[in-house]
Jmol script that loads the backbone (N, CA, C; Angstrom):
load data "model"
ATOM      1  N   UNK A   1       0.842  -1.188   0.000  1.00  0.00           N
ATOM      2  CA  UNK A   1       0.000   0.000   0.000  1.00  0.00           C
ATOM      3  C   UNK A   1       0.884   1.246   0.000  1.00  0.00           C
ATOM      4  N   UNK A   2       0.512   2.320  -0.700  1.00  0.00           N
ATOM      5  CA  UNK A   2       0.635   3.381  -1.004  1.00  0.00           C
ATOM      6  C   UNK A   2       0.353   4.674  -0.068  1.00  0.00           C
ATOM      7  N   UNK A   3       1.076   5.198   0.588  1.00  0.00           N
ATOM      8  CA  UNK A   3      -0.082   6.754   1.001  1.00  0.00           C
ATOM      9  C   UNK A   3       0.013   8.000  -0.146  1.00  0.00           C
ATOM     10  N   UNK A   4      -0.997   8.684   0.072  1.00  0.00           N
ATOM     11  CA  UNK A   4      -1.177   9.560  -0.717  1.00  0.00           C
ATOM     12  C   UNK A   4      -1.434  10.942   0.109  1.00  0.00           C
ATOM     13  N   UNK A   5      -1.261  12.495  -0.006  1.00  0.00           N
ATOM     14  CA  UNK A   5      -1.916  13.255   0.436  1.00  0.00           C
ATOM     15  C   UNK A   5      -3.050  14.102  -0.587  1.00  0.00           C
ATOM     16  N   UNK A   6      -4.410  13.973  -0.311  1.00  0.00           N
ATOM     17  CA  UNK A   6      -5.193  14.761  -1.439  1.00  0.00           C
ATOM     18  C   UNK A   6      -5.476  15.886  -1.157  1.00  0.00           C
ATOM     19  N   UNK A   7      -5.246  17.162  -2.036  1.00  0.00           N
ATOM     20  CA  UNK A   7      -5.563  18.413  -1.942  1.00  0.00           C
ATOM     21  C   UNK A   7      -6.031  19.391  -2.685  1.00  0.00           C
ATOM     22  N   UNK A   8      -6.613  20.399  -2.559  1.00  0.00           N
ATOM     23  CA  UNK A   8      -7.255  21.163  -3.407  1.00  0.00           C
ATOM     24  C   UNK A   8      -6.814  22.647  -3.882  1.00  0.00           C
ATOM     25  N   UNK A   9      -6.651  23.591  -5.054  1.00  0.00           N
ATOM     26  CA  UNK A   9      -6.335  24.877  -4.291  1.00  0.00           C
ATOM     27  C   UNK A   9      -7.658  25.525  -4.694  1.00  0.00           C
ATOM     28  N   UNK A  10      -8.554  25.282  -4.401  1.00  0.00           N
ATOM     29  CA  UNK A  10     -10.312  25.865  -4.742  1.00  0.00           C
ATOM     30  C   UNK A  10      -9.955  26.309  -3.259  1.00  0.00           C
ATOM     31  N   UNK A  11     -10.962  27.325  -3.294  1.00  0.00           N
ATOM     32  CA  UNK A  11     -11.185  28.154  -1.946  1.00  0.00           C
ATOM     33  C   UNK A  11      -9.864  29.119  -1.929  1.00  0.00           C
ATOM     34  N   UNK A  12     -10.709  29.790  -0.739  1.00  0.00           N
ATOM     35  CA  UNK A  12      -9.405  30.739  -0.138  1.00  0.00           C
ATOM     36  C   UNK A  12      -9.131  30.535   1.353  1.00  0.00           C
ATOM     37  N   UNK A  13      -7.852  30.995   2.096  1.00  0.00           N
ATOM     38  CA  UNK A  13      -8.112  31.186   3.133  1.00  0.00           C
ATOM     39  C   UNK A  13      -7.417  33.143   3.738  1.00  0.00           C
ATOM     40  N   UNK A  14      -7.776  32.990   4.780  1.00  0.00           N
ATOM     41  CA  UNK A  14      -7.692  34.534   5.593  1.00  0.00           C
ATOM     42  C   UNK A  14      -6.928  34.375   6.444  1.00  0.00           C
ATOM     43  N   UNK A  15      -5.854  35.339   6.169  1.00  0.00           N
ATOM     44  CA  UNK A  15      -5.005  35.283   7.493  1.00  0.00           C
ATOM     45  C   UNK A  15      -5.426  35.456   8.606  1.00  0.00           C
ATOM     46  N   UNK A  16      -4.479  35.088   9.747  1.00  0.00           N
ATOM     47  CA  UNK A  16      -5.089  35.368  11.229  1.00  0.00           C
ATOM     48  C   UNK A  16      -4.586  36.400  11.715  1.00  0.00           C
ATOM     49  N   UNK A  17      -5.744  37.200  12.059  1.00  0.00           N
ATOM     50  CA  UNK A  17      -5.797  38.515  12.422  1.00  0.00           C
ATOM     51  C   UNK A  17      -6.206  39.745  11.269  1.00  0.00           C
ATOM     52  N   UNK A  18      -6.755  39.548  10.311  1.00  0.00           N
ATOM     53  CA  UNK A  18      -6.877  39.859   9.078  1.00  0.00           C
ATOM     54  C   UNK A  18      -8.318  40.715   9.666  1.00  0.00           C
ATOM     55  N   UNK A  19      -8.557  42.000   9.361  1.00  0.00           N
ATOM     56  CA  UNK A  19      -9.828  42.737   9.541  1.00  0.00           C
ATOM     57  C   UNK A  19     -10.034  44.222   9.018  1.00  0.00           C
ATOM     58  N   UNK A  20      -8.698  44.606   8.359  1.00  0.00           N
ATOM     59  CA  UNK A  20      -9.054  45.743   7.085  1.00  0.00           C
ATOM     60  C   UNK A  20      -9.087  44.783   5.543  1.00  0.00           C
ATOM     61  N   UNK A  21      -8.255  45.068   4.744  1.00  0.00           N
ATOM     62  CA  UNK A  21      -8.158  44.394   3.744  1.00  0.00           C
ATOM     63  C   UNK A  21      -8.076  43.263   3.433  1.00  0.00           C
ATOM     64  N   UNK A  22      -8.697  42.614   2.272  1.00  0.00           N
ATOM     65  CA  UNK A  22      -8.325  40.907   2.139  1.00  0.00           C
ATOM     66  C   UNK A  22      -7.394  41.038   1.223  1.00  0.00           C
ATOM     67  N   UNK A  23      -6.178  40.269   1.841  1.00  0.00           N
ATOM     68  CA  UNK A  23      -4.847  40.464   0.767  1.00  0.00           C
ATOM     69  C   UNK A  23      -5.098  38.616   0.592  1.00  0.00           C
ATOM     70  N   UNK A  24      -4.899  38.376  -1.020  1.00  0.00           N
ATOM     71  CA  UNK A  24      -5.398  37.213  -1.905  1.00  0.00           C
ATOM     72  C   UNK A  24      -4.129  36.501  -1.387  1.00  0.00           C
ATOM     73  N   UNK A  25      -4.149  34.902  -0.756  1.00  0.00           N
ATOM     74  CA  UNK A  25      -3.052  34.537  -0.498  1.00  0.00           C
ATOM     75  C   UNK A  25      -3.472  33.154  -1.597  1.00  0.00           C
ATOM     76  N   UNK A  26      -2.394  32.405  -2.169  1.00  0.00           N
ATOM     77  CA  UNK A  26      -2.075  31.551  -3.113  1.00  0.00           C
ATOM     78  C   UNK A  26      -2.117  30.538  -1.897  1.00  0.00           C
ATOM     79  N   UNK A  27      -3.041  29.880  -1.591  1.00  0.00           N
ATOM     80  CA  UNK A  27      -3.502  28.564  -0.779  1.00  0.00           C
ATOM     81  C   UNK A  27      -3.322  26.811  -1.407  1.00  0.00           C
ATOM     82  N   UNK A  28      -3.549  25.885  -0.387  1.00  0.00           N
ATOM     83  CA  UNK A  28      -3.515  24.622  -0.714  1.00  0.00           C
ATOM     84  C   UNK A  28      -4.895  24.127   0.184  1.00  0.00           C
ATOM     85  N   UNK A  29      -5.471  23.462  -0.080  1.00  0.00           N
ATOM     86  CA  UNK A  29      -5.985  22.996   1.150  1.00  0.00           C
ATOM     87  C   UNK A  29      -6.319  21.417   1.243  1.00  0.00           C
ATOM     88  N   UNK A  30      -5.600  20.800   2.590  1.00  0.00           N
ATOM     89  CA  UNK A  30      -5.520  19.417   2.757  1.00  0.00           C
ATOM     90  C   UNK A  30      -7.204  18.859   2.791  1.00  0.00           C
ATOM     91  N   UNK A  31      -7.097  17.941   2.047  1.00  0.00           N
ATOM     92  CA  UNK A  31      -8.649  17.259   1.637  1.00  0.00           C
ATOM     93  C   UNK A  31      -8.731  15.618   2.867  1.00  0.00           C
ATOM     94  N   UNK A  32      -7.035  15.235   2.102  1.00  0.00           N
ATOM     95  CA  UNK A  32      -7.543  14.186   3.716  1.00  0.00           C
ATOM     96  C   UNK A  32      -5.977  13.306   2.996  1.00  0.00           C
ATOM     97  N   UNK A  33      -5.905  12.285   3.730  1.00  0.00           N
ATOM     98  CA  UNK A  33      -5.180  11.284   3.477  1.00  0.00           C
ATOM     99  C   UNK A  33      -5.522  10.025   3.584  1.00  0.00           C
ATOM    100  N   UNK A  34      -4.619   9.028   2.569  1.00  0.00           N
ATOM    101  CA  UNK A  34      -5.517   7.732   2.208  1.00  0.00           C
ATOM    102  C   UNK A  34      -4.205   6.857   1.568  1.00  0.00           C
ATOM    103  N   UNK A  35      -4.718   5.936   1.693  1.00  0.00           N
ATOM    104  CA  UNK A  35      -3.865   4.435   1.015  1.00  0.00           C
ATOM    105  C   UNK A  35      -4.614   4.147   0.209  1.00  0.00           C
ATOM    106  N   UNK A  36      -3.429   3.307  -0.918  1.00  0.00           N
ATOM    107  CA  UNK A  36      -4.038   2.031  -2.049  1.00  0.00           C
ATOM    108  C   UNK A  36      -2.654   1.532  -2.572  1.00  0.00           C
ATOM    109  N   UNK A  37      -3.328   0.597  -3.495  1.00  0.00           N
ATOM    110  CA  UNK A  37      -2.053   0.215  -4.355  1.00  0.00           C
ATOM    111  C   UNK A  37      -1.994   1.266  -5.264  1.00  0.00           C
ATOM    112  N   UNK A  38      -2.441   2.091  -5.942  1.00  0.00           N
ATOM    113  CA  UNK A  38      -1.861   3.617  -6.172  1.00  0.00           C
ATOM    114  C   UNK A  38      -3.524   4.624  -5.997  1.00  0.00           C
ATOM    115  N   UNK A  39      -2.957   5.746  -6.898  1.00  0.00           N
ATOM    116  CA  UNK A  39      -3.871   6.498  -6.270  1.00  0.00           C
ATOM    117  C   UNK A  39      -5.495   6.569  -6.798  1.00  0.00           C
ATOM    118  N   UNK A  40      -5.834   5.600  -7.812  1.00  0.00           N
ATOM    119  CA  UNK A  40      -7.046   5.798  -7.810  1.00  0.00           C
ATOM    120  C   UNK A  40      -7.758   5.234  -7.152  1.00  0.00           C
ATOM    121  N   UNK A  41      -7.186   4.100  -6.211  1.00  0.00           N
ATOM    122  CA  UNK A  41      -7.851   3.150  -5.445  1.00  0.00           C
ATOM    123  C   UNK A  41      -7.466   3.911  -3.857  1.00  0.00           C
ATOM    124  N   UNK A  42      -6.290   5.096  -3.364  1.00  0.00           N
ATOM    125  CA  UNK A  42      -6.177   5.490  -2.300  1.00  0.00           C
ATOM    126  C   UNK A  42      -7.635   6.544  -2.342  1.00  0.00           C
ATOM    127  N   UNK A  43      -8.332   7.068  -3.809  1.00  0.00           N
ATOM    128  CA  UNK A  43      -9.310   8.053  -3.977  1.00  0.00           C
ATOM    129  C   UNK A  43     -10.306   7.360  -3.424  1.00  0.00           C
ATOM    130  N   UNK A  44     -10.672   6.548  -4.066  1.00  0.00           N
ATOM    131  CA  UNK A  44     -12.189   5.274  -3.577  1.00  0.00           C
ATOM    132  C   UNK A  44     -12.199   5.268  -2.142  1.00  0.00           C
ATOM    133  N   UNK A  45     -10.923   5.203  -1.817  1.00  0.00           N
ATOM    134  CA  UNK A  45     -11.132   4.507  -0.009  1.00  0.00           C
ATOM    135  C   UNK A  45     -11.030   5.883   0.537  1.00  0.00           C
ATOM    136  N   UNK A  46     -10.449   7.102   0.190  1.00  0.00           N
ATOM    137  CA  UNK A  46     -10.984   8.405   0.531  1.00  0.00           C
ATOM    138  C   UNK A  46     -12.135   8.758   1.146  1.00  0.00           C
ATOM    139  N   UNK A  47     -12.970   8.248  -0.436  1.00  0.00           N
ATOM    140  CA  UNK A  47     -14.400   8.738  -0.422  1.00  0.00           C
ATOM    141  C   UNK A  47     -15.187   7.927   0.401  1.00  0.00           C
ATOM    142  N   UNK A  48     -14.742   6.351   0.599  1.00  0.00           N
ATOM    143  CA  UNK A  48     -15.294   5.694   1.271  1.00  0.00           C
ATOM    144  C   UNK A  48     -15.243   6.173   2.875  1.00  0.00           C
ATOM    145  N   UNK A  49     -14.194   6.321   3.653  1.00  0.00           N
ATOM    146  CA  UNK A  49     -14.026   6.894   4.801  1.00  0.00           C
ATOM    147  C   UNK A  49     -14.274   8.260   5.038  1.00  0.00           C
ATOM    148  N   UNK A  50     -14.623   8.860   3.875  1.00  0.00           N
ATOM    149  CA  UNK A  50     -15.298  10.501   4.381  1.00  0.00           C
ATOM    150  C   UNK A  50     -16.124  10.480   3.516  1.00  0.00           C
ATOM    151  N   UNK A  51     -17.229   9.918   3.214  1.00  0.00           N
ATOM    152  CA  UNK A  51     -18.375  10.311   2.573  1.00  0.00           C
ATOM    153  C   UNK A  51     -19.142  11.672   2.546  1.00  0.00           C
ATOM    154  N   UNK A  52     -18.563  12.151   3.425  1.00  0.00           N
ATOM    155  CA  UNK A  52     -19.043  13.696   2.995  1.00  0.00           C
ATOM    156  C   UNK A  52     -18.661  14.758   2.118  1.00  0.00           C
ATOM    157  N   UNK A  53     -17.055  13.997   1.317  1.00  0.00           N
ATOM    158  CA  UNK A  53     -16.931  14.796   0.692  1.00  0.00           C
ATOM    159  C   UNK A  53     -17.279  15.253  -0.650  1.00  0.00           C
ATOM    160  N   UNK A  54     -18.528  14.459  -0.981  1.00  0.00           N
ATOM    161  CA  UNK A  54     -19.317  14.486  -2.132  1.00  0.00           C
ATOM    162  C   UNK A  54     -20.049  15.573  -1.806  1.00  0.00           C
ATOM    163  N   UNK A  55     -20.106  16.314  -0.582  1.00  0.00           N
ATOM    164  CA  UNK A  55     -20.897  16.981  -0.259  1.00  0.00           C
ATOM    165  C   UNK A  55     -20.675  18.305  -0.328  1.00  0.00           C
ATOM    166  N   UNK A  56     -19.408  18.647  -0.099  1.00  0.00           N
ATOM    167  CA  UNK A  56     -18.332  20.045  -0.745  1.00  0.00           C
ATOM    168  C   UNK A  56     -18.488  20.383  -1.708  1.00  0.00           C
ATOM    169  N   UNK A  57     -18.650  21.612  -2.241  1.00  0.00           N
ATOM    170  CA  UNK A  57     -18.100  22.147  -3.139  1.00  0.00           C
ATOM    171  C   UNK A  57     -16.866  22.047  -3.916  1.00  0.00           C
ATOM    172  N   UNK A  58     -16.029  21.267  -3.391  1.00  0.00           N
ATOM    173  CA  UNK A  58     -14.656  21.046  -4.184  1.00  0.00           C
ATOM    174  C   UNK A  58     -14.909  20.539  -5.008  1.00  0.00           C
ATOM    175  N   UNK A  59     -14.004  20.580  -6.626  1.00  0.00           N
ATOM    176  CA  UNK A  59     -14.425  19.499  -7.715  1.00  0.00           C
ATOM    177  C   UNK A  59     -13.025  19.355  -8.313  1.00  0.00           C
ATOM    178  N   UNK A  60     -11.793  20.238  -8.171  1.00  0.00           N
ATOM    179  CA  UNK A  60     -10.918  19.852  -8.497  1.00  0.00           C
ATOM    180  C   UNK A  60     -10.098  19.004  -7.355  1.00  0.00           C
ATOM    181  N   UNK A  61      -9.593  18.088  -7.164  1.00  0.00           N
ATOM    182  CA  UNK A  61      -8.857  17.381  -6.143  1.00  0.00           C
ATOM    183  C   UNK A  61      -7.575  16.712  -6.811  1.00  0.00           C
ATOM    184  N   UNK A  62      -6.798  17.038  -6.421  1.00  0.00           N
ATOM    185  CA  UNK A  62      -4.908  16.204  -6.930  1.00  0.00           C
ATOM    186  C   UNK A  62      -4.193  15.698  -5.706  1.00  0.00           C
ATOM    187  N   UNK A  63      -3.491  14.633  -5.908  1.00  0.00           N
ATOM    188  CA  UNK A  63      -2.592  14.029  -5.250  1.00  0.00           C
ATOM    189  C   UNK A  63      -1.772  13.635  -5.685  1.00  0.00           C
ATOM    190  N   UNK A  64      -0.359  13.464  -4.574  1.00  0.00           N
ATOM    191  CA  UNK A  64       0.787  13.262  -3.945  1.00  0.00           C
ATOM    192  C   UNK A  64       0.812  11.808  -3.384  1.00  0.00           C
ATOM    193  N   UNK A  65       1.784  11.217  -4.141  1.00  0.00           N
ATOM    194  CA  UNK A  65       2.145   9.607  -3.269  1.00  0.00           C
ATOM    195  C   UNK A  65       3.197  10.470  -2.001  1.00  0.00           C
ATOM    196  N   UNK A  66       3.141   9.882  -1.282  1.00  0.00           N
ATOM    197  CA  UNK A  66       4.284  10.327   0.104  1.00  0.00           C
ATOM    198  C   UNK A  66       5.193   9.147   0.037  1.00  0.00           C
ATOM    199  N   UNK A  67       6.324   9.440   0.684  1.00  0.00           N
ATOM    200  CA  UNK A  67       7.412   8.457   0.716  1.00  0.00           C
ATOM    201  C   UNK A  67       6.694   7.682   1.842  1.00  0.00           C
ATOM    202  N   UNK A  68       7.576   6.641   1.965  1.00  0.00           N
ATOM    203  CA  UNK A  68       7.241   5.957   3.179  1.00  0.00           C
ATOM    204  C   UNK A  68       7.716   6.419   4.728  1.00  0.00           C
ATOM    205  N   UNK A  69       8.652   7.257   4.878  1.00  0.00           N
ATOM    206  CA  UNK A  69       9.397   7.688   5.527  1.00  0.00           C
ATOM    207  C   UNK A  69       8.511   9.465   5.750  1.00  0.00           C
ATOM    208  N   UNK A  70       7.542   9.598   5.423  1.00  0.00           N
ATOM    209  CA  UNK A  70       7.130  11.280   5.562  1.00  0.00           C
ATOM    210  C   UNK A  70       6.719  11.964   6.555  1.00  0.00           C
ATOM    211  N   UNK A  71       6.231  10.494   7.555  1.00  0.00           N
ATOM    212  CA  UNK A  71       5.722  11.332   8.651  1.00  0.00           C
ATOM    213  C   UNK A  71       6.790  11.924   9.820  1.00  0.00           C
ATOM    214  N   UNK A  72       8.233  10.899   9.232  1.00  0.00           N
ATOM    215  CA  UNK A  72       9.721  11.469  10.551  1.00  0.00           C
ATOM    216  C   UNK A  72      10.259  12.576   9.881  1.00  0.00           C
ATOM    217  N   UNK A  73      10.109  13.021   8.709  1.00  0.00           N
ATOM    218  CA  UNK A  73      10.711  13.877   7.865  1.00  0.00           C
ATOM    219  C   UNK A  73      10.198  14.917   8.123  1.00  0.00           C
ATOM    220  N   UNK A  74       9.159  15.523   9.441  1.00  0.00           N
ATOM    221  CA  UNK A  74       8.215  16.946   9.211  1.00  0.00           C
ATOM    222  C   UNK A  74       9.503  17.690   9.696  1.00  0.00           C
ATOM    223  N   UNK A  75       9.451  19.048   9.416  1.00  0.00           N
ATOM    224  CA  UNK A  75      10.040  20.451  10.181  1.00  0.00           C
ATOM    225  C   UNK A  75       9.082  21.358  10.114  1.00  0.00           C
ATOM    226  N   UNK A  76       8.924  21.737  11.147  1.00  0.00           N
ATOM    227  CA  UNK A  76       8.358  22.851  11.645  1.00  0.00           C
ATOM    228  C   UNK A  76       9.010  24.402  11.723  1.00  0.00           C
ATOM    229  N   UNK A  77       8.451  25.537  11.171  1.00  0.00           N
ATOM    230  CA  UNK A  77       8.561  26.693  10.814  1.00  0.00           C
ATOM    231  C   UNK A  77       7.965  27.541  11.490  1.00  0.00           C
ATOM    232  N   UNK A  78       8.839  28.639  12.415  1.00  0.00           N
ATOM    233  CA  UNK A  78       8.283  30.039  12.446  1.00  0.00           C
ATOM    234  C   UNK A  78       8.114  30.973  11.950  1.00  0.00           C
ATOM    235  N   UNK A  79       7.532  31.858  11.505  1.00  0.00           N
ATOM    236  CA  UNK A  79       7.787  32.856  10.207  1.00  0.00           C
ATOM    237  C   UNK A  79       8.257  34.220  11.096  1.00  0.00           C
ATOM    238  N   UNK A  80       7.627  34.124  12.636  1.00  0.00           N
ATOM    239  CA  UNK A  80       8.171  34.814  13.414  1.00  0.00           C
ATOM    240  C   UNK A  80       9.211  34.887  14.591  1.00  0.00           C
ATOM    241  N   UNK A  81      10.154  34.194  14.638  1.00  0.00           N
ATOM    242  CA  UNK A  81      10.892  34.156  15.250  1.00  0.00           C
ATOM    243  C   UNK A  81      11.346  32.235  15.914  1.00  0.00           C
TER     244      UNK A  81
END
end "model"
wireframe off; spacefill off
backbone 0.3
color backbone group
């Protein structure tokens, strides 16, 4: 089995703390994560374990196989200090 991460860039999001102007930020947004032997079968079992997401508005969705090794590989970022 395969992991995959599925994501969208439909929508927007708002920074935090944001309450004069909306400055347009170039977004991703995580849809979910899933296994298969590749990814059209990690999609099926997606939809199978979140059935709601027929229910979104999203219609474009793409994915990412992940290494096997991705979840020891995170770093974490401050942008402020």
């Amino acid at each position: 089995m395969n992991d995959y991460i599925f994501l969208t860039d439909e929508g927007f999001t708002f920074q935090p703390g944001t309450e004069d102007k909306l400055i347009e930020i170039e977004n991703l947004q995580v849809i979910g994560f899933s296994s298969g032997t590749n990814s059209d079968e990690a999609f099926l079992n997606l939809l199978t374990v979140n059935p709601y997401l027929s229910l979104t508005g999203f219609e474009k969705i793409f994915c990412y196989q992940l290494r096997q090794e991705y979840a020891q590989n995170r770093k974490d970022y401050n942008l402020h200090g």
